[in-house]
C-alpha positions as CSV (number, residue, x, y, z in Angstrom):
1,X,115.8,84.1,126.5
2,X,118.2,86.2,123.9
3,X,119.4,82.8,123.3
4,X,115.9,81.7,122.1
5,X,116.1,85.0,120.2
6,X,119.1,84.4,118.5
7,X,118.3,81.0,117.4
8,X,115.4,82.3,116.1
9,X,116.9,85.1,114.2
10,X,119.4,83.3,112.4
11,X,117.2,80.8,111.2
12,X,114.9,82.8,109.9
13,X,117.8,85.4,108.4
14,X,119.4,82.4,107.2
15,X,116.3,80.8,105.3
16,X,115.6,84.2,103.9
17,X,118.8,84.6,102.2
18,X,119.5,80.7,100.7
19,X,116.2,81.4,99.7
20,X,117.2,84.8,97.8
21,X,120.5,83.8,96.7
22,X,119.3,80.5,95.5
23,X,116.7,82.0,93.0
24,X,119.1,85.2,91.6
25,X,121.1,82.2,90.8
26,X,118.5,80.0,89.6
27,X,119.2,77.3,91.9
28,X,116.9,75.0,94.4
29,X,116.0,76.2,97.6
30,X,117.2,73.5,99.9
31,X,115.1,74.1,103.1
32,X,118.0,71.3,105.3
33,X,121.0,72.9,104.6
34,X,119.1,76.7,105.2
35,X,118.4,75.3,108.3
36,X,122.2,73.6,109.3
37,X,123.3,76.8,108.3
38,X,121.1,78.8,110.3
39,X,121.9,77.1,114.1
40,X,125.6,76.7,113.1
41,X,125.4,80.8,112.8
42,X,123.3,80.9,115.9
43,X,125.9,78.9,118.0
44,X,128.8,81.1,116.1
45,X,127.3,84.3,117.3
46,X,126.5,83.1,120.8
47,X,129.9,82.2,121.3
48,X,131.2,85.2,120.2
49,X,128.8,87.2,122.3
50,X,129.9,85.4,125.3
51,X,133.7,86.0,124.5
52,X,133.2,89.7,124.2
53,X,134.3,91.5,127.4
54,X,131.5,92.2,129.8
55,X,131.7,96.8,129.9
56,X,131.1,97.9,133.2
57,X,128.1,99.2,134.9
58,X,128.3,103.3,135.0
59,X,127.0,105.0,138.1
């Protein structure tokens, strides 16, 4: 499921700001490349969160 979630996230984050960025700079908003971005971030981040070390559980 938080895989799901991150997609999600970073698609929508990633939309968001080509969309911002592109209009301060008075450009196009080009929905394809928003989205490429977007699950190339998502699979970035999940690999990442996967190398991380796992912390211990506390008792």
């Amino acid at each position: 499921m938080r895989f799901i979630w991150t997609l999600i996230w970073s698609f929508l984050l990633s939309n968001m700001a080509f969309y911002v960025l592109g209009s301060m700079q008075g450009g196009k908003f080009d929905f394809t490349t928003a989205s490429i971005f977007g699950v190339v971030f998502a699979l970035f981040i999940t690999v990442v969160g996967e190398m991380l070390p796992k912390e211990a559980e506390e008792h």
